[in-house]
GUVEX-383316 format. One record per residue (C-alpha): x, z, y; chain. Coordinates in steps of 0.05 Angstrom, whole numbers. Each point is the difference from the previous one (the first is absolute). Layout:
N
<atom><x>X</x><z>Z</z><y>Y</y><chaine>A</chaine></atom>
...
//
This chain:
232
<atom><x>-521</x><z>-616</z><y>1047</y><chaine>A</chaine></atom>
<atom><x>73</x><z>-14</z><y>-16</y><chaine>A</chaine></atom>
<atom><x>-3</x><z>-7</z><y>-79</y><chaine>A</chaine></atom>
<atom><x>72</x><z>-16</z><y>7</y><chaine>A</chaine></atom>
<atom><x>30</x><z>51</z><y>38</y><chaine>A</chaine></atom>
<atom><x>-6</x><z>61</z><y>-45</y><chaine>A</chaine></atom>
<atom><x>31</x><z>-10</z><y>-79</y><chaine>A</chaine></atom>
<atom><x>-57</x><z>48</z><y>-20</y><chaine>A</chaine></atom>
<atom><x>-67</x><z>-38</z><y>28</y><chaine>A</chaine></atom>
<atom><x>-37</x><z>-44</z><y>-46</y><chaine>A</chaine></atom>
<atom><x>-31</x><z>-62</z><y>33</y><chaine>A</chaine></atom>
<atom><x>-75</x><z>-13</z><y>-14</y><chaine>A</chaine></atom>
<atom><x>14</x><z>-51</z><y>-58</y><chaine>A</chaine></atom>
<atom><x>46</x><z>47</z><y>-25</y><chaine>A</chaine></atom>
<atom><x>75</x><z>-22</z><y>19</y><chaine>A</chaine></atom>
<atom><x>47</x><z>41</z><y>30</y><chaine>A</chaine></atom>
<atom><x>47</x><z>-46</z><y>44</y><chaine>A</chaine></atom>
<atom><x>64</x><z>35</z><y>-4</y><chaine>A</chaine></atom>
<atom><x>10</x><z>-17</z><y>-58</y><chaine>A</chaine></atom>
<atom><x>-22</x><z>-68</z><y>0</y><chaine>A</chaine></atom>
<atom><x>57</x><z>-13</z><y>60</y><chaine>A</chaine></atom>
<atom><x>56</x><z>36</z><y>-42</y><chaine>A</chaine></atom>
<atom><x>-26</x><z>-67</z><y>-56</y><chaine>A</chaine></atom>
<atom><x>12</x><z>-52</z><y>58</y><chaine>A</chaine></atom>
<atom><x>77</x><z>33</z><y>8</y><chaine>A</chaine></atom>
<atom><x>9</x><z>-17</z><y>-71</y><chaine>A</chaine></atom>
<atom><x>-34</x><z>-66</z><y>6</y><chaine>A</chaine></atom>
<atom><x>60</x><z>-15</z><y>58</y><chaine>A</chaine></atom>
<atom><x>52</x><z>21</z><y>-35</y><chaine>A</chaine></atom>
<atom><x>52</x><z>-35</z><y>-40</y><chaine>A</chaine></atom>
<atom><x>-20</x><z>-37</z><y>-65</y><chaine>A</chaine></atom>
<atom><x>7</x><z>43</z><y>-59</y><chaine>A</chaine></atom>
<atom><x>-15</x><z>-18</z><y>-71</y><chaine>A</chaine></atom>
<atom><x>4</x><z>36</z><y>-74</y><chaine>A</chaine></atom>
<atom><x>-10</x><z>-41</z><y>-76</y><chaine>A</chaine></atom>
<atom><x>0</x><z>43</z><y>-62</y><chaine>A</chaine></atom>
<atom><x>18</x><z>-28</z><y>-61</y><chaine>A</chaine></atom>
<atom><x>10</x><z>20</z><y>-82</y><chaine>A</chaine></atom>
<atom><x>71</x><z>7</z><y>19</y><chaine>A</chaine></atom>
<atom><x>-9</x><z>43</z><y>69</y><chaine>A</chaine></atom>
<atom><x>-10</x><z>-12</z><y>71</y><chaine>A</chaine></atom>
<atom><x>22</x><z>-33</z><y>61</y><chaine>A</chaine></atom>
<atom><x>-7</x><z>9</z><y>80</y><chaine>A</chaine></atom>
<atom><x>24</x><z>-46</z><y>44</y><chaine>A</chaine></atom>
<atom><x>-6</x><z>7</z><y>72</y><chaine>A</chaine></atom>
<atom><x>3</x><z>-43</z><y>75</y><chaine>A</chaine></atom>
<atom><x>62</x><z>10</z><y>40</y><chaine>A</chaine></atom>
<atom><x>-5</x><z>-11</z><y>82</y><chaine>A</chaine></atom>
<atom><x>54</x><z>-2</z><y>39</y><chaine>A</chaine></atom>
<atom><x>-38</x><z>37</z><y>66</y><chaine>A</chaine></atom>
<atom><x>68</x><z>7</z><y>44</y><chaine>A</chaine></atom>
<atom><x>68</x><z>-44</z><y>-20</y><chaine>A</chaine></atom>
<atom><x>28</x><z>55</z><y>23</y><chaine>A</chaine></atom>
<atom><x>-42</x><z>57</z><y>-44</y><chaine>A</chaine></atom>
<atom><x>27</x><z>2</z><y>-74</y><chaine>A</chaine></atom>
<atom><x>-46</x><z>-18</z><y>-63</y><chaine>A</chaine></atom>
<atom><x>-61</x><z>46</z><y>-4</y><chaine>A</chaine></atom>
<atom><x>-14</x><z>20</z><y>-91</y><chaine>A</chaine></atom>
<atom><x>-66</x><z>6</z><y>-11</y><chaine>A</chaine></atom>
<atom><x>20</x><z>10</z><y>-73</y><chaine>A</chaine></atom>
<atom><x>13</x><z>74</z><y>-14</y><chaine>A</chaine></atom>
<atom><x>18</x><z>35</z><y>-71</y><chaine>A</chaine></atom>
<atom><x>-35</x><z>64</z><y>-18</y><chaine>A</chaine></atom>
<atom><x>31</x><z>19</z><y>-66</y><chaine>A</chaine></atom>
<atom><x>34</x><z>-38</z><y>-54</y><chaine>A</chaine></atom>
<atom><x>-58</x><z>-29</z><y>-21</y><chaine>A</chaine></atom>
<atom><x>-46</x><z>-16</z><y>49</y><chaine>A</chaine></atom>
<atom><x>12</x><z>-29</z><y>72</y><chaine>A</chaine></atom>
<atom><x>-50</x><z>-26</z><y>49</y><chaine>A</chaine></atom>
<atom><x>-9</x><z>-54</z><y>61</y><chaine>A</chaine></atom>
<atom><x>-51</x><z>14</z><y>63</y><chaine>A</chaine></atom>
<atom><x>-27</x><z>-38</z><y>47</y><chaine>A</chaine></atom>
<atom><x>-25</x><z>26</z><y>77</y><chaine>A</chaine></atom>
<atom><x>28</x><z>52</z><y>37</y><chaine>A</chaine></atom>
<atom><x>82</x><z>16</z><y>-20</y><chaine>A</chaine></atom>
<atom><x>-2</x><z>72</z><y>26</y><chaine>A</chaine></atom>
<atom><x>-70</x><z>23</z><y>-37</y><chaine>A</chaine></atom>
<atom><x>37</x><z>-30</z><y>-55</y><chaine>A</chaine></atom>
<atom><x>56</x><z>39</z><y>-1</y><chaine>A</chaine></atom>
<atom><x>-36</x><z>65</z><y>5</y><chaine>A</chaine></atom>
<atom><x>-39</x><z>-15</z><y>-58</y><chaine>A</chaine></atom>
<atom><x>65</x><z>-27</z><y>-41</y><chaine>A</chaine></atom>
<atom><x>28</x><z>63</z><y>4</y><chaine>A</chaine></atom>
<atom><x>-49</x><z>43</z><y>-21</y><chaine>A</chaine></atom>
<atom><x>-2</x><z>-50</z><y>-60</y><chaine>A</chaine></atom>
<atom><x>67</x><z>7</z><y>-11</y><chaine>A</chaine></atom>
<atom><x>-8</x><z>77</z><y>10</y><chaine>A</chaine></atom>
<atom><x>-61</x><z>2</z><y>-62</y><chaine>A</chaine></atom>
<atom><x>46</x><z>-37</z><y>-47</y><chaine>A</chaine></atom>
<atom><x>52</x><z>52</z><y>7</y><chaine>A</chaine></atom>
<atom><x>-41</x><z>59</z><y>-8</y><chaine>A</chaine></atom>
<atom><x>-40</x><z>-44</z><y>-61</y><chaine>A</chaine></atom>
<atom><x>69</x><z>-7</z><y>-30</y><chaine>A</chaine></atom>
<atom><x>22</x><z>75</z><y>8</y><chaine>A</chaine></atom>
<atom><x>-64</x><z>28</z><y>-29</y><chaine>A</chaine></atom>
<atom><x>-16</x><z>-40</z><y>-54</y><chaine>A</chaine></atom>
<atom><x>66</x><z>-26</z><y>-16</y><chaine>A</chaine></atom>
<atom><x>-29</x><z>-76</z><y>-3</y><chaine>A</chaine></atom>
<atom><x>-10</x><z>-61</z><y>51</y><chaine>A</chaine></atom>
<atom><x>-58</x><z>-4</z><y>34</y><chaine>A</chaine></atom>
<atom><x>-55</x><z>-34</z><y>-22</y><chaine>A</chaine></atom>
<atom><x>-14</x><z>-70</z><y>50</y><chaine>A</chaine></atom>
<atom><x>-78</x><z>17</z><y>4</y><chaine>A</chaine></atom>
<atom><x>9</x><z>77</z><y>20</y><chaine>A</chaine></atom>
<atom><x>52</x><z>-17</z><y>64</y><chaine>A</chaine></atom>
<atom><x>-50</x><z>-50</z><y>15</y><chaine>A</chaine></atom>
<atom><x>-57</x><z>53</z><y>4</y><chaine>A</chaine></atom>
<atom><x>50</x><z>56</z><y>33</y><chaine>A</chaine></atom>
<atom><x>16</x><z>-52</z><y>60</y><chaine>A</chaine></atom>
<atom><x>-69</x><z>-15</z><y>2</y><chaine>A</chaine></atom>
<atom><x>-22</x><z>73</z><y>6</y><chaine>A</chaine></atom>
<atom><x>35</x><z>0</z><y>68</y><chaine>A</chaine></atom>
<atom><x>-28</x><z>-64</z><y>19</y><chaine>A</chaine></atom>
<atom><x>-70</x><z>20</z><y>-8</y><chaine>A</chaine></atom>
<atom><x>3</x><z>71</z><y>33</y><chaine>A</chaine></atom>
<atom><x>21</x><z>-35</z><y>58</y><chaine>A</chaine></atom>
<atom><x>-66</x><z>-42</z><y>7</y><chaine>A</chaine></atom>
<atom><x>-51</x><z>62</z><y>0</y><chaine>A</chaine></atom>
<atom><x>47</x><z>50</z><y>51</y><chaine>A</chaine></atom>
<atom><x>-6</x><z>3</z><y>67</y><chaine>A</chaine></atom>
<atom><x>65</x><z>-5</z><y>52</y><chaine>A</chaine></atom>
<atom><x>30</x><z>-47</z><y>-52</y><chaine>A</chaine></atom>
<atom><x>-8</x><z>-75</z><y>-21</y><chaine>A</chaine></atom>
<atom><x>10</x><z>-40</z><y>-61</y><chaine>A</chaine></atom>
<atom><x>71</x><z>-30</z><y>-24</y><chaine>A</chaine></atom>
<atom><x>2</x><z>-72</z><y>21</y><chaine>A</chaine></atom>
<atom><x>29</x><z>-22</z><y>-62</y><chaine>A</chaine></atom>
<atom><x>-11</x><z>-27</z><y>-77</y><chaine>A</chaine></atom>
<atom><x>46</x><z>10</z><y>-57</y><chaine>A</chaine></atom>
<atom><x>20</x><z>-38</z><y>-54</y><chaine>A</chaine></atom>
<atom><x>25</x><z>45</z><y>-54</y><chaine>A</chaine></atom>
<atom><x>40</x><z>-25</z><y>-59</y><chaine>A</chaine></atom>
<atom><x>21</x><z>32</z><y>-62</y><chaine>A</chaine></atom>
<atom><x>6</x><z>17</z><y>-76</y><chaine>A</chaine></atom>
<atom><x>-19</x><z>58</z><y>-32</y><chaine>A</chaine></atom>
<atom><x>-20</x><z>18</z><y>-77</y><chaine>A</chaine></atom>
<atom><x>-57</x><z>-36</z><y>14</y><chaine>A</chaine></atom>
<atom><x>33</x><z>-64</z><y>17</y><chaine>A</chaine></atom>
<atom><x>2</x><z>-36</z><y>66</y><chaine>A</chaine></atom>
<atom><x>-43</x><z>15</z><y>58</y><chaine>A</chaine></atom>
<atom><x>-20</x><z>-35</z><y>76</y><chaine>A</chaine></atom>
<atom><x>-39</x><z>43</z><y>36</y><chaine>A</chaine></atom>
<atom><x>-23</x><z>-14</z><y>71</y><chaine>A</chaine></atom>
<atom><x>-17</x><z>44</z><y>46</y><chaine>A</chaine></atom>
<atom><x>-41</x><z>1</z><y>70</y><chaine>A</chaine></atom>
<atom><x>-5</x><z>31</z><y>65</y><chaine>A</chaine></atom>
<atom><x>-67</x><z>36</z><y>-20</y><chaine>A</chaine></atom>
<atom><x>33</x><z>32</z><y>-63</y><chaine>A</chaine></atom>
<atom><x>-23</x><z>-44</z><y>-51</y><chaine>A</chaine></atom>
<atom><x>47</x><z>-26</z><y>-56</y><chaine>A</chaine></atom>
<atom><x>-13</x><z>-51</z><y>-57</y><chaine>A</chaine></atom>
<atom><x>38</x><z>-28</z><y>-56</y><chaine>A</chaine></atom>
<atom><x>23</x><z>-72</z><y>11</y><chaine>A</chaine></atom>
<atom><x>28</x><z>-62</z><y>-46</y><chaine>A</chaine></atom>
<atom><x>15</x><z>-29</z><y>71</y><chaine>A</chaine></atom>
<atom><x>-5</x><z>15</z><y>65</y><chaine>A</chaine></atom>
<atom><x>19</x><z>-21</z><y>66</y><chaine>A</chaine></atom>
<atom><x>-16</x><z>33</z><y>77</y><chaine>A</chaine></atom>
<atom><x>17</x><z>-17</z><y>63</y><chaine>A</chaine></atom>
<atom><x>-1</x><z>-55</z><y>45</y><chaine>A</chaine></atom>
<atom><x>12</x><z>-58</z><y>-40</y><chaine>A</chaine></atom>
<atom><x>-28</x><z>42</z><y>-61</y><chaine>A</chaine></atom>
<atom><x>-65</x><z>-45</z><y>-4</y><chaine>A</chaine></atom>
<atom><x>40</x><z>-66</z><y>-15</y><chaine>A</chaine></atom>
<atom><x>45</x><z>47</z><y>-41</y><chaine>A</chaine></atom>
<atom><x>-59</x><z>18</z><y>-36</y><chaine>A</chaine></atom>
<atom><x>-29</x><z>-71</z><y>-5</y><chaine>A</chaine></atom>
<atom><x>72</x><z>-14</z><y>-38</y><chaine>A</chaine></atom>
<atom><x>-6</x><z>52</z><y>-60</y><chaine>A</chaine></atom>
<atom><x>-74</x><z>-4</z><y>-14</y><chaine>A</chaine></atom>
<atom><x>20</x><z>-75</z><y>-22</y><chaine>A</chaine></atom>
<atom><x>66</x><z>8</z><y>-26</y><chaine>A</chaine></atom>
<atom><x>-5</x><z>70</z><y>-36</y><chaine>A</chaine></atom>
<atom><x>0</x><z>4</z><y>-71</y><chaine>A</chaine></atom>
<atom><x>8</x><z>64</z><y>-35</y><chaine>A</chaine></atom>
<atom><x>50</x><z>-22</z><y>-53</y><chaine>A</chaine></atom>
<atom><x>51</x><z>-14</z><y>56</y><chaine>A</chaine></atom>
<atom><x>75</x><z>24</z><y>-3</y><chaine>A</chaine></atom>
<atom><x>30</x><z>38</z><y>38</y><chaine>A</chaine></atom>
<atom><x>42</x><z>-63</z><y>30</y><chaine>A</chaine></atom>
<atom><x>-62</x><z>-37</z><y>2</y><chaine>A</chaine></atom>
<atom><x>-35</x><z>61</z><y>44</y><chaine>A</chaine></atom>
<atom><x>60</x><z>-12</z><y>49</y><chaine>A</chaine></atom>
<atom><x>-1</x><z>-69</z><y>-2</y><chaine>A</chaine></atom>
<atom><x>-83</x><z>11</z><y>19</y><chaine>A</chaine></atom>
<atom><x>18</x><z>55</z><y>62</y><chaine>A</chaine></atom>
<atom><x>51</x><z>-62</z><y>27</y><chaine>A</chaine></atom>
<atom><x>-57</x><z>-52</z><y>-1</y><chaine>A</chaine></atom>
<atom><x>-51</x><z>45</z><y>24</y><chaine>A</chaine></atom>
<atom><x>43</x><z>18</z><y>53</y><chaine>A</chaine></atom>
<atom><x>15</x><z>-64</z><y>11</y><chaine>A</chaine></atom>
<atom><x>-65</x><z>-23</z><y>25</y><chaine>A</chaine></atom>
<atom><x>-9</x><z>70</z><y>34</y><chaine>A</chaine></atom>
<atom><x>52</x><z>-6</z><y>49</y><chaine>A</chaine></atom>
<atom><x>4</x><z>-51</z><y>55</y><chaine>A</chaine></atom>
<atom><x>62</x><z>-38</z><y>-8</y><chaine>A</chaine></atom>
<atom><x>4</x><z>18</z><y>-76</y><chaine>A</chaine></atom>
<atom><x>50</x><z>48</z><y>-42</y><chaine>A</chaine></atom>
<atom><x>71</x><z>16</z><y>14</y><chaine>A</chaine></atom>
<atom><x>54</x><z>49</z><y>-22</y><chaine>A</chaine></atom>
<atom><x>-12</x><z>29</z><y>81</y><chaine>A</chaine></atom>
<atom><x>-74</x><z>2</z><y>-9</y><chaine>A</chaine></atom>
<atom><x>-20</x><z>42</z><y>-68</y><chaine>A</chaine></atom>
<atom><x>18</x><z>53</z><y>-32</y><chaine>A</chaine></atom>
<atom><x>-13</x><z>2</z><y>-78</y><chaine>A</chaine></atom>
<atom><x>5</x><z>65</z><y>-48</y><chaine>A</chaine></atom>
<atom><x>-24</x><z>11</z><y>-66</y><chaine>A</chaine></atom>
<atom><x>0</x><z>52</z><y>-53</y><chaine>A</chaine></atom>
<atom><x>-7</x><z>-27</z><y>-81</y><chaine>A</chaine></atom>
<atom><x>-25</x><z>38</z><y>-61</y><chaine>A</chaine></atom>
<atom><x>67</x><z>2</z><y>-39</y><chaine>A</chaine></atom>
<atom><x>51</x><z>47</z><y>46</y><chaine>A</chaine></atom>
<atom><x>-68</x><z>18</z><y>50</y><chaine>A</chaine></atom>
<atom><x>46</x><z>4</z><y>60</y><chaine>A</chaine></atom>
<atom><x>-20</x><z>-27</z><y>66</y><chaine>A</chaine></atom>
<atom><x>50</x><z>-47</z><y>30</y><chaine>A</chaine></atom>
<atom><x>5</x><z>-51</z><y>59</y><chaine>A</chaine></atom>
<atom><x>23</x><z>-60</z><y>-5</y><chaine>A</chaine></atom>
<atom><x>74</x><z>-15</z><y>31</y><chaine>A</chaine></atom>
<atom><x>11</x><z>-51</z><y>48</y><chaine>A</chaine></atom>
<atom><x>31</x><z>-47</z><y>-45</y><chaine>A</chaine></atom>
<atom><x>-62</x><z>10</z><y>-57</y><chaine>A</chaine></atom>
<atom><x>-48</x><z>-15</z><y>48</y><chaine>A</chaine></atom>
<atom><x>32</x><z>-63</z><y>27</y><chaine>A</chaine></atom>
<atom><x>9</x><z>-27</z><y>-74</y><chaine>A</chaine></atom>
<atom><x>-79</x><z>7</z><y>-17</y><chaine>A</chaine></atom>
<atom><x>-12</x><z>-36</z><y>73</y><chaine>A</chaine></atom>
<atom><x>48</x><z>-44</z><y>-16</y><chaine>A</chaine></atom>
<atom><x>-33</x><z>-13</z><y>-75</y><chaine>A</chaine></atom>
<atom><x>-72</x><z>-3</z><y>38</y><chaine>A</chaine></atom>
<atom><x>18</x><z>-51</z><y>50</y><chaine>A</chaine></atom>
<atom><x>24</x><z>-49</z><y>-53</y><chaine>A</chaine></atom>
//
């Protein structure tokens, strides 16, 4: 029997495919990495240039002031799901009169991630989030997956070269890092993610700090300084 063919069939040893194939999208998409800190969090994220004639692709997208996130996999699951983010934070804000705590948007997206593993005539979303952000209860890095699951992070990194990403911050993370220092982390993990290393064309980098708690991304000309500071 085709195990795979129908979202809603268990497989003897208890797997259900679909939603093990929407994990290998991520897997093939673009590195993407997250590092909390005491003084807030960071995302950085791989840049491909997939036509010289196609204009630069962000993977880096802002859901209220204070939190933002990065994804890896497919760009148009993404997008559905970023809005409907976007689109809880606004009602969160007009009922309660208060951001939106990190952990709750996490669970909300998830919601919708997990009803579409156990419904027929639908499949899962091929793509993982990195949500950052600082609420009363400081900062937060939650991942999340294609099968709806979502866990707190100090660091995290998906994608392709998220393994050797990963390899990068389980030696080099310390939890009394900076914020600076956190940045100056992403750029070396990246750095040995990426084939042909780091360049102002080939991340993206966005963080959001405990003191003002807004999410910003980093300008053209800040992210070429800290390169330019890491490659010394």
């Amino acid at each position: 029997m085709g195990y795979d063919r129908a979202i809603t069939i268990f497989s003897p040893d208890g797997r259900l495919f679909q939603v093990e194939y929407a994990f290998e999208a991520v897997k093939k998409g673009w590195t993407t990495l997250g590092i909390k800190s005491n003084e807030g969090v960071v995302l950085a994220v791989e840049k491909r240039q997939v036509s010289p004639l196609m204009e630069g692709m962000e993977k880096i997208k802002k859901i209220d002031e204070h939190v933002g996130l990065a994804f890896a996999g497919l760009s148009s699951d993404a997008r559905i799901l970023i809005d409907q983010a976007r689109i809880y934070a606004q009602i969160h804000r007009l009922v309660y009169g208060e951001p939106i705590p990190v952990e709750l948007l996490a669970k909300k997206i998830c919601d919708i991630k997990q009803a579409y593993t156990q419904h027929g005539g639908v499949r899962p979303f091929g793509v993982s989030f990195l949500i950052a952000g600082v609420d009363e209860r400081g900062p937060h890095l939650v991942g999340t997956d294609p099968g709806g699951t979502y866990v707190n992070y100090k660091a995290h990194a998906i994608g392709s070269g998220g393994q050797a990403a990963l390899e990068v911050l389980e030696k080099n993370y310390r939890s009394t890092l900076s914020l600076e220092d956190s940045m100056r982390l992403a750029i070396l993990a990246m750095d040995r993610a990426i084939e042909g290393g780091v360049s102002i064309e080939r991340i993206e980098l966005a963080y959001v700090n405990t003191k003002d708690k807004i999410f910003k991304q980093l300008t053209e000309e800040e992210l070429a300084k800290i390169i330019e500071e890491f490659k010394k």
